[in-house]
C-alpha positions as a Markdown table, in Angstrom:
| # | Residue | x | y | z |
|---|---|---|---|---|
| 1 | Unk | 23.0 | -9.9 | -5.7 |
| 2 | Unk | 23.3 | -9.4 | -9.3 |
| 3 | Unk | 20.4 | -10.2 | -11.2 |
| 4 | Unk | 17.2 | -10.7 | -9.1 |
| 5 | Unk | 15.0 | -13.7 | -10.7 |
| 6 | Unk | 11.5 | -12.8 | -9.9 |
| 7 | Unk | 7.9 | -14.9 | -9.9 |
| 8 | Unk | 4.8 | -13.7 | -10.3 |
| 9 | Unk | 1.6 | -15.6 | -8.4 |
| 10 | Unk | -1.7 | -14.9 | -10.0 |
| 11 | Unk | -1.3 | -13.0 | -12.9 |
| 12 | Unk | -4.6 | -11.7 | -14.3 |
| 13 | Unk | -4.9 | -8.0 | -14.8 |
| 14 | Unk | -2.1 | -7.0 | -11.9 |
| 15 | Unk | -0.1 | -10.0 | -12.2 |
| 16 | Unk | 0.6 | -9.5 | -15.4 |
| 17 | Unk | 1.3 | -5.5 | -14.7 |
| 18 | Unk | 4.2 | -6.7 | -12.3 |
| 19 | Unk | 5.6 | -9.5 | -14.8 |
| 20 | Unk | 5.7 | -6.5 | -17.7 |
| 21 | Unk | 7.7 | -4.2 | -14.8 |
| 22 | Unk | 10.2 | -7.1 | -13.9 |
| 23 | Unk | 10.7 | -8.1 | -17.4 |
| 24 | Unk | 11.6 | -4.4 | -18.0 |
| 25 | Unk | 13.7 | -3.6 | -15.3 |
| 26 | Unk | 17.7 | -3.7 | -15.8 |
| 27 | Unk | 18.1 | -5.4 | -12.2 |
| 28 | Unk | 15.4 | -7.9 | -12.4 |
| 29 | Unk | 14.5 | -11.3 | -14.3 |
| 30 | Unk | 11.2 | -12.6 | -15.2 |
| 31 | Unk | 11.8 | -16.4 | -14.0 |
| 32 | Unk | 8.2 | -17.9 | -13.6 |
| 33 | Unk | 4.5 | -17.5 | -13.3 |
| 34 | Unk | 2.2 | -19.3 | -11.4 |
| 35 | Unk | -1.9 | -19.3 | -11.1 |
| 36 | Unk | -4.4 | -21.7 | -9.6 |
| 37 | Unk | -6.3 | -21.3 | -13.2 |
| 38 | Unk | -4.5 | -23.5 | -15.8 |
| 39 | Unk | -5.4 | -21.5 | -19.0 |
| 40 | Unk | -4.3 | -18.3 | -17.3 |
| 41 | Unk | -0.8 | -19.6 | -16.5 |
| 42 | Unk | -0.4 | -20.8 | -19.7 |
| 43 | Unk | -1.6 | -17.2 | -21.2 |
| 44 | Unk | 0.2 | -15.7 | -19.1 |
| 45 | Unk | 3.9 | -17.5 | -19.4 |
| 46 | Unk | 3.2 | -17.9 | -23.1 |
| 47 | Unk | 3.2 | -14.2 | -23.1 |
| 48 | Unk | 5.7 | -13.5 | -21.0 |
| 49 | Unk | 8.6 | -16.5 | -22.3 |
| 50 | Unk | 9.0 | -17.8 | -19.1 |
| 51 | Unk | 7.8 | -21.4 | -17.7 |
| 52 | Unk | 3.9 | -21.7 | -16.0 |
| 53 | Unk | 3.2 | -23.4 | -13.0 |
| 54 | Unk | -0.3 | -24.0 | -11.2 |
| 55 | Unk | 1.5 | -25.3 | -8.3 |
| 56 | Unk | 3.4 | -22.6 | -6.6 |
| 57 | Unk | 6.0 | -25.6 | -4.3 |
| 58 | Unk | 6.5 | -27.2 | -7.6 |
| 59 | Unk | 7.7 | -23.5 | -9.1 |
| 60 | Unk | 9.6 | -22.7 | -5.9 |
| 61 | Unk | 11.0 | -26.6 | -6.3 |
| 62 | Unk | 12.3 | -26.4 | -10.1 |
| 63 | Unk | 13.3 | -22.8 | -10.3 |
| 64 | Unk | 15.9 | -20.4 | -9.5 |
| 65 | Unk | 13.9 | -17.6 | -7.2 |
| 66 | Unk | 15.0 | -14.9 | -5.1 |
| 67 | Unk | 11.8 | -12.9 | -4.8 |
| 68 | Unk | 8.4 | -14.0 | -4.7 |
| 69 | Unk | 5.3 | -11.3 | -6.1 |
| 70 | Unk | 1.8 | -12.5 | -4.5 |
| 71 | Unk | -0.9 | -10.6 | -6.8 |
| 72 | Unk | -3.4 | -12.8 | -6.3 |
| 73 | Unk | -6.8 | -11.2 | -5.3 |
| 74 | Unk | -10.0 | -12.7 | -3.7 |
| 75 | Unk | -13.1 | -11.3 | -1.1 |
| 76 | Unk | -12.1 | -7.7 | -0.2 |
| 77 | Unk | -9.1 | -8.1 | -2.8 |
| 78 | Unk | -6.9 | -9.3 | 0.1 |
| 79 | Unk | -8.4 | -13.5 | 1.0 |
| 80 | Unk | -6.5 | -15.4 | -1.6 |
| 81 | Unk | -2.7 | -13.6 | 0.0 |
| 82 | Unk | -2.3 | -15.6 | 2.9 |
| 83 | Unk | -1.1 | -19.4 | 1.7 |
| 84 | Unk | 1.3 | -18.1 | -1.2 |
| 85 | Unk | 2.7 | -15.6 | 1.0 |
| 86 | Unk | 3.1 | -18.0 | 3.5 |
| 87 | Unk | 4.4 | -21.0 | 1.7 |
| 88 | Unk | 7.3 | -18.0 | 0.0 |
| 89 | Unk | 8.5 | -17.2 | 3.3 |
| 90 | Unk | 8.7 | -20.9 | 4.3 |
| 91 | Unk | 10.8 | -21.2 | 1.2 |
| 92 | Unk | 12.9 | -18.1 | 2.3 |
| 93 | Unk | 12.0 | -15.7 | -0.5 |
| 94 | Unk | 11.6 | -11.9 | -0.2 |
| 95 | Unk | 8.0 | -11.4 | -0.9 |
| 96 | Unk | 6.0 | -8.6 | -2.0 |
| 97 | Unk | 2.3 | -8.8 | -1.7 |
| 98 | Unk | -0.8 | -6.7 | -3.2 |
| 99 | Unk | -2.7 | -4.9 | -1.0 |
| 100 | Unk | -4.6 | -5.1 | 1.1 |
| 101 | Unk | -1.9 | -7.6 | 2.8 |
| 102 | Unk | -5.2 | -9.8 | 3.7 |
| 103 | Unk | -8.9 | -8.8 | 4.5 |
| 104 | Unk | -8.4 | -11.1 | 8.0 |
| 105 | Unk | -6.8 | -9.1 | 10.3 |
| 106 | Unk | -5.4 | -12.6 | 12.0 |
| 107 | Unk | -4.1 | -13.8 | 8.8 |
| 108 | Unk | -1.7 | -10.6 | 8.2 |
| 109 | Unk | -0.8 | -10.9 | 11.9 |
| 110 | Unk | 0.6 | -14.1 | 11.0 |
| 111 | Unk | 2.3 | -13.1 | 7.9 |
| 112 | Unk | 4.3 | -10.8 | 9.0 |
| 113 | Unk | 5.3 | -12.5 | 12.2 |
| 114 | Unk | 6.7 | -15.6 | 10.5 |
| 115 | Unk | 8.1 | -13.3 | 8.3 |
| 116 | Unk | 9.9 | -11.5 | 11.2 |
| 117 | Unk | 10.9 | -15.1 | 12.0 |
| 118 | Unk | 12.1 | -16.1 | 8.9 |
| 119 | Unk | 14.0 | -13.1 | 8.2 |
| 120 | Unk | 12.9 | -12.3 | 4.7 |
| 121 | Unk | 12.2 | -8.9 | 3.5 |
| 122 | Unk | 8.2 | -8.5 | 3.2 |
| 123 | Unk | 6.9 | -5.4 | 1.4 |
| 124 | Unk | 3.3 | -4.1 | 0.2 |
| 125 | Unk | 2.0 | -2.2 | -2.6 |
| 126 | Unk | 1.3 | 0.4 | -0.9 |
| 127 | Unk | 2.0 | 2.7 | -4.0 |
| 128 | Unk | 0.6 | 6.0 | -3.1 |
| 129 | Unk | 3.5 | 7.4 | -0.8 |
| 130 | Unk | 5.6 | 6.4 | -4.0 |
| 131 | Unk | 5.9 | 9.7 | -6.2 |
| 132 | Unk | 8.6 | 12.9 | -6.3 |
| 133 | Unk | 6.3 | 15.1 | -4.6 |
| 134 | Unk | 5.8 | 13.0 | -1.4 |
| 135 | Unk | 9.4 | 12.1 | -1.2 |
| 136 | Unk | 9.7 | 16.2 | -1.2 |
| 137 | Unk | 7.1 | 16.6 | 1.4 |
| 138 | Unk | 8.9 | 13.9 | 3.3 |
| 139 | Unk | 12.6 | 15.8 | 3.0 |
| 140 | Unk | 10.9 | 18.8 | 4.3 |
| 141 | Unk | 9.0 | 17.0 | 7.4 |
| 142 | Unk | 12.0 | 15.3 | 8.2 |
| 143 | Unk | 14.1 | 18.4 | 8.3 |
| 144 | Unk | 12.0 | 19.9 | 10.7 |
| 145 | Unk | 10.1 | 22.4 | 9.0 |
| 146 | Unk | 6.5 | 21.1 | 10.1 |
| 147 | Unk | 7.8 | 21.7 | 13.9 |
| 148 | Unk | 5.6 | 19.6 | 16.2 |
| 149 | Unk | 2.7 | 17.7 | 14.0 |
| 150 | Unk | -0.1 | 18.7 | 15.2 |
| 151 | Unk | -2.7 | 17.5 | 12.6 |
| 152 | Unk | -2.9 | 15.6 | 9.6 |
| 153 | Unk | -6.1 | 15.7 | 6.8 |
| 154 | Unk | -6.8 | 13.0 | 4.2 |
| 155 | Unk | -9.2 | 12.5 | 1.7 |
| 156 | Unk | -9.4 | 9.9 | -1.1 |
| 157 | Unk | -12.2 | 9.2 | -2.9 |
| 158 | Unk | -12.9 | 7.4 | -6.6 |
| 159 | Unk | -15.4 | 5.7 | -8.2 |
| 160 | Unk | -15.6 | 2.1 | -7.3 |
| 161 | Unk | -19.0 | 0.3 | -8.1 |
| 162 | Unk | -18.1 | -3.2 | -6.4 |
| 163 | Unk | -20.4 | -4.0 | -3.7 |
| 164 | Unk | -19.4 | -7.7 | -2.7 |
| 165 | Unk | -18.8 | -7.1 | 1.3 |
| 166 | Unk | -19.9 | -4.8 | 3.5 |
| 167 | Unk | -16.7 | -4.0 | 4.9 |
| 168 | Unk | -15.4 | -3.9 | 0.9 |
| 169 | Unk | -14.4 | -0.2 | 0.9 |
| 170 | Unk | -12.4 | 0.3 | 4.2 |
| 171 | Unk | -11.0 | -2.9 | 3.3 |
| 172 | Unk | -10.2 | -3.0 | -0.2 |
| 173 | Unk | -9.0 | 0.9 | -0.3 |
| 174 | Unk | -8.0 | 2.4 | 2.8 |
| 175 | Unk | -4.9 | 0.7 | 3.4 |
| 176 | Unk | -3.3 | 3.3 | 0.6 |
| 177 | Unk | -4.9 | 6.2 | 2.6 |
| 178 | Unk | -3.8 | 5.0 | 6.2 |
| 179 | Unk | 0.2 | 4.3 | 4.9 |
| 180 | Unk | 0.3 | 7.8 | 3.6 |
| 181 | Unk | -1.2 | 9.4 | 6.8 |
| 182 | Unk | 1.2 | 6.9 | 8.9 |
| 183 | Unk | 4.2 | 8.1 | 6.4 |
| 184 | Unk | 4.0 | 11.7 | 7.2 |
| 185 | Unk | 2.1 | 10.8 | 11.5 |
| 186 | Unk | 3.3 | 7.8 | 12.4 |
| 187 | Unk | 1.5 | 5.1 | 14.4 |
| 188 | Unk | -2.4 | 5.7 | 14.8 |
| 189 | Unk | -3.7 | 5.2 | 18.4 |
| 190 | Unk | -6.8 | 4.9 | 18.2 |
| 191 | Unk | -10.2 | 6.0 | 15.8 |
| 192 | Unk | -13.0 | 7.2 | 16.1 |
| 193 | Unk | -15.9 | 6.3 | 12.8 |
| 194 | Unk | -18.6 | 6.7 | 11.1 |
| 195 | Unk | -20.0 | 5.6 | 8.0 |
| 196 | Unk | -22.8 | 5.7 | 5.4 |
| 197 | Unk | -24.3 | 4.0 | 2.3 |
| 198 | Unk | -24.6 | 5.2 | -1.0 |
| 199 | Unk | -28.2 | 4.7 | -2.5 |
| 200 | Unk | -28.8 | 1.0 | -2.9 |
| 201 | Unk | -25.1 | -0.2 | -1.9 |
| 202 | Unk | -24.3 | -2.6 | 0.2 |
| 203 | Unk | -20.7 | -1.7 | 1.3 |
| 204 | Unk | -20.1 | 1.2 | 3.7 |
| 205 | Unk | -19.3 | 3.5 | 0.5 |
| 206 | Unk | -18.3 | 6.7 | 2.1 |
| 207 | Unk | -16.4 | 7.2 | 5.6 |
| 208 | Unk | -15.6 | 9.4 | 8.4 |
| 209 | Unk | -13.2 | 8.7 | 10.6 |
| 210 | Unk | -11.3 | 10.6 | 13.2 |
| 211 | Unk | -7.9 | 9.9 | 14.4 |
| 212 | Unk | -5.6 | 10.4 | 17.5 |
| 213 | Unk | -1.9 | 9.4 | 16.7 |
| 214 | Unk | 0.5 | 8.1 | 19.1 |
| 215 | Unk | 2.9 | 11.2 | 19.0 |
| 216 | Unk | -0.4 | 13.2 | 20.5 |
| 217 | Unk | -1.2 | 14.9 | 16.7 |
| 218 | Unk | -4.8 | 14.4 | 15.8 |
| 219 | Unk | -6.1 | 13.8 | 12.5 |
| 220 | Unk | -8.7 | 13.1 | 9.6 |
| 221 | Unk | -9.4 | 10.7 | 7.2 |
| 222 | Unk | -12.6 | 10.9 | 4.7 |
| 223 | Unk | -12.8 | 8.0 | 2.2 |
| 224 | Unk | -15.7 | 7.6 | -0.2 |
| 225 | Unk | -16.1 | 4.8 | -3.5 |
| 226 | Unk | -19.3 | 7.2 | -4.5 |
| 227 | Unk | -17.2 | 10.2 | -6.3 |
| 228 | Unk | -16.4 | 10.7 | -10.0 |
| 229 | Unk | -12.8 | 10.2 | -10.9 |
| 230 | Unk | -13.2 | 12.7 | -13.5 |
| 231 | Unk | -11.8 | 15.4 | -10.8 |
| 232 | Unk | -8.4 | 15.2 | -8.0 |
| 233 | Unk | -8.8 | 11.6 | -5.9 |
| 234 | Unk | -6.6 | 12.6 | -3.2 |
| 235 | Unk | -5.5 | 15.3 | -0.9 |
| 236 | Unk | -3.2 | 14.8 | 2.3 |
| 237 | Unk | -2.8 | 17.8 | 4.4 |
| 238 | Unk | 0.1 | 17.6 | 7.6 |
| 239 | Unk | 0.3 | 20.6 | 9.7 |
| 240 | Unk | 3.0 | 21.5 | 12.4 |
| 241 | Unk | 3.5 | 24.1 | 14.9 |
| 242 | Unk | 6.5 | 25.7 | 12.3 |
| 243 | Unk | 4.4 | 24.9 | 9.1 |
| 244 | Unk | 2.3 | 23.2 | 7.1 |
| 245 | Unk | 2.3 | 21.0 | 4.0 |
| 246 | Unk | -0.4 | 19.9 | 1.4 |
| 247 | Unk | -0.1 | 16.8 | -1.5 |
| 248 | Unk | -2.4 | 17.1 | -4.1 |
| 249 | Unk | -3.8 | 14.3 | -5.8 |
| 250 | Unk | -0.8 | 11.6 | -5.6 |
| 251 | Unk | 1.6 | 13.4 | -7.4 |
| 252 | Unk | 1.0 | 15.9 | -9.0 |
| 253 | Unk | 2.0 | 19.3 | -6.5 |
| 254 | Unk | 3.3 | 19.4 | -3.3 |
| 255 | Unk | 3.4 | 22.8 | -1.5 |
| 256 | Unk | 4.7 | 23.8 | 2.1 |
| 257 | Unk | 3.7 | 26.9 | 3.7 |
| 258 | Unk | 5.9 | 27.9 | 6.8 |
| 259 | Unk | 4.0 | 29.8 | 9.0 |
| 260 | Unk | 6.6 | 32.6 | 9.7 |
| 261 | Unk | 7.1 | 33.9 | 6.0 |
| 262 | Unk | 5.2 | 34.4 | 2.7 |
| 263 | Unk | 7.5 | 32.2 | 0.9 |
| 264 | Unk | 6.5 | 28.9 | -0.4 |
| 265 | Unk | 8.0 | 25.9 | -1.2 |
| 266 | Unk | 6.0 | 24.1 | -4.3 |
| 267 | Unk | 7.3 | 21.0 | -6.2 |
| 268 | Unk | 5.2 | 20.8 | -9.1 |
| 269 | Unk | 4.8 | 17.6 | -11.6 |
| 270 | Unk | 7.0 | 18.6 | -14.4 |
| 271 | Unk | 5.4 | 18.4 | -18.2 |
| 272 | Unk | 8.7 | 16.4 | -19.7 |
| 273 | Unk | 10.2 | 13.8 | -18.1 |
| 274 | Unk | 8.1 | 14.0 | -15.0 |
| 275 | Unk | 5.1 | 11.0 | -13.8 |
| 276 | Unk | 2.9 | 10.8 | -16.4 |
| 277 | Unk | -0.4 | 9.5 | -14.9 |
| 278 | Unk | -1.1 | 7.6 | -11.6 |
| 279 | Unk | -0.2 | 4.3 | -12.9 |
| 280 | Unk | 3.4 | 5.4 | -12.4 |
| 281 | Unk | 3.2 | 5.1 | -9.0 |
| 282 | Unk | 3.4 | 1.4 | -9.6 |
| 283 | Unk | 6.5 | 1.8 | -11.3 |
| 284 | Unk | 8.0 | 3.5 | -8.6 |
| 285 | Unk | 7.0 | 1.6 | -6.1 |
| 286 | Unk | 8.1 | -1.6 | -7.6 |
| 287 | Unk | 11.4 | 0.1 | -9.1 |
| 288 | Unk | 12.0 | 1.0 | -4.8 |
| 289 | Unk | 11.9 | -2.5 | -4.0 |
| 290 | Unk | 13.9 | -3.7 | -6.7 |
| 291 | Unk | 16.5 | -1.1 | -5.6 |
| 292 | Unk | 16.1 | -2.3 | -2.2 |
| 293 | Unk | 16.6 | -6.1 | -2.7 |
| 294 | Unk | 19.7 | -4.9 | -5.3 |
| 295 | Unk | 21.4 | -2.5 | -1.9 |
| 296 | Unk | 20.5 | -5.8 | 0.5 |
| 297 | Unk | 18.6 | -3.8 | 2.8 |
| 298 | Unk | 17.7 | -5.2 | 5.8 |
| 299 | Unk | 14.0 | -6.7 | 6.4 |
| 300 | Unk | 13.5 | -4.0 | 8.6 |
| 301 | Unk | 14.6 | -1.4 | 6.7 |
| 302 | Unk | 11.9 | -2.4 | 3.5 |
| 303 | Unk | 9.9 | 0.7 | 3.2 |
| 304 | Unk | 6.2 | 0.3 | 2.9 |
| 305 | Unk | 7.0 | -2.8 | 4.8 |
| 306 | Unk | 4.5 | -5.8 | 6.0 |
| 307 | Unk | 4.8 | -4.6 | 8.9 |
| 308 | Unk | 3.0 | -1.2 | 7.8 |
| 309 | Unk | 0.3 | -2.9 | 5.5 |
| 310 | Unk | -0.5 | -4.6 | 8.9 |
| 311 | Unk | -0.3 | -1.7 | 11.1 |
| 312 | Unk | -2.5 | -0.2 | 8.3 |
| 313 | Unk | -5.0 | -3.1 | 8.7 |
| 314 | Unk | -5.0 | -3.0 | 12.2 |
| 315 | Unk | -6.4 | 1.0 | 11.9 |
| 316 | Unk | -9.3 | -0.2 | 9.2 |
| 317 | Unk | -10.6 | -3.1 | 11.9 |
| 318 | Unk | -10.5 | -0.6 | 14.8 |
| 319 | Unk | -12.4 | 2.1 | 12.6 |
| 320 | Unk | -15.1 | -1.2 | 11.6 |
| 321 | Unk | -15.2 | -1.9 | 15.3 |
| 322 | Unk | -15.6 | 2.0 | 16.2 |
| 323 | Unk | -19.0 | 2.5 | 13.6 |
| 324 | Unk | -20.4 | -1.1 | 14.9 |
| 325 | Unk | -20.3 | 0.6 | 18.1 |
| 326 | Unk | -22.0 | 3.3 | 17.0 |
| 327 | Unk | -18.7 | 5.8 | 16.6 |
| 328 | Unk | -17.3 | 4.8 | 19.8 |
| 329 | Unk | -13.7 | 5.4 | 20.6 |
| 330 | Unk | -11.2 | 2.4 | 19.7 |
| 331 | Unk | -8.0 | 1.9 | 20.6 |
| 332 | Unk | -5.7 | 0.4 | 17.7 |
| 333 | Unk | -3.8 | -2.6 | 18.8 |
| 334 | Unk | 0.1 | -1.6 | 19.3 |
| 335 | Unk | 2.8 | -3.0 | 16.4 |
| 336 | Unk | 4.6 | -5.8 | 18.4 |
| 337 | Unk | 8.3 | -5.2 | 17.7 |
């Protein structure tokens, strides 16, 4: 593949995020936007110099179109996925969808089985895992300094007024903190939550949940849209019987103590030439799939995959099952392979 032509479906605020990032890329090619919202496509391909569609088969029709970007939004940020993501894999494109992959747990099921069946690469914006310092802390996990995992901390918590569900938080913002536990721990057996309300919110603004992973490493996730973001959003903590490692606020340090010497290892965001906020995330993210399309990876080998925005999902529903039952126990549905 030389150049990969890229369309963009739904392009208000994100939409038109991605369409800057693959008309910047060397690798990629802004071929076509798409929304359901007439004035928005034309807006949005006037701006970008490519043709506007608000009918995404008569896009897929008339133009040349390897990969497909779904950034389309709706209840819980996820409803509005499903069709275009759908009709994209029908149509054999690679498609990379927002997050979360859908806000119906039945709906991203299906998803990423047809696109299993189809055999088109599927990836998520799950963007958080995406920085120099957790591709350190990965290296370092992987090589065997953590020992056995034994337990793994996360916390992320901004400030996010929207109130429209009650199941709006844990849907809307955990699947970023689920992928980057799942990253370092793997698959998540089963949760146990509980939950509370801000003054005068509706959504269940602030979480607890507890986890058990399938390797037998337990675990901790506290999420909250009730915090300033004047002040670190995110801490992951993974622990081992050989050491342990801690990821401060998305990217900017990583450090790994061993627990046999006084040495640490510390990756630290560097002043010049390093990220230089969280929005690069995005970039990286998007510049990883790009590189993956260009290398021809295999669907299964598409990192923050589909399949682990579902798996994700799957670990939200069971922790909104586990507070319903008053913080019983749940069991998270096993990843068919």
């Amino acid at each position: 593949m030389t150049m990969i032509r890229v369309a963009v479906i739904g392009v208000n605020h994100i939409g038109n995020i991605h369409c800057r990032a693959y008309r910047q890329h060397p690798d990629t090619e802004l071929a076509a936007v798409c929304d359901l919202l007439p004035e928005r496509a034309e807006k949005a391909g006037l701006e970008h110099g490519v043709p506007a569609y608000t009918d995404m088969r008569e896009m897929l029709d008339k133009e040349q179109i390897d990969a497909v970007i779904v950034a389309t939004a709706g209840v819980e940020k996820g409803s509005h996925h499903f069709a275009p993501v759908m009709a994209a894999i029908e149509a054999g494109k690679d498609v990379f969808v927002e997050k979360p992959i859908s806000n119906r747990i039945e709906e991203a099921r299906q998803m990423v089985a047809f696109a299993r069946e189809k055999g088109v690469r599927f990836a998520c914006n799950l963007n958080h895992r995406f920085s120099p310092a957790a591709y350190r802390a990965k290296e370092l996990a992987t090589e065997g300094k953590l020992g056995s995992l034994l337990f793994l901390n996360m916390r992320l918590t901004i400030r996010n007024g929207q109130d429209e569900t009650e199941w709006f938080h844990m849907r809307a913002l955990h699947p970023h903190s689920i992928d980057v536990l799942r990253y370092f721990g793997g698959d998540i057996a089963r949760v146990q939550a509980f939950m509370t309300k801000a003054p005068d919110r509706k959504t269940w603004s602030t979480v607890s949940v507890n986890l058990q992973f399938a390797s037998g490493a337990v675990g901790h996730l506290t999420g909250s849209y009730d915090m300033s973001m004047r002040h670190p959003i995110e801490c992951c903590e993974v622990a081992g019987s050989e050491g342990r490692l801690v990821l401060d606020n998305v990217y900017e340090s990583m450090t790994y103590y061993p627990h046999h010497s006084h040495e640490l290892t510390v990756y630290r965001n560097p002043i010049f030439g390093g990220m230089q906020g969280f929005d690069d995330t995005f970039r990286q993210r998007i510049n990883r799939f790009v590189e993956q399309l260009k290398a021809g990876d295999a669907p299964d080998e598409i990192e923050a995959s589909g399949a682990d925005a579902l798996a994700a999902q799957e670990v939200i529903e069971a922790a909104i099952r586990s507070h319903q039952l008053g913080g019983a126990p749940v069991d998270v549905p096993a990843m068919a392979t």
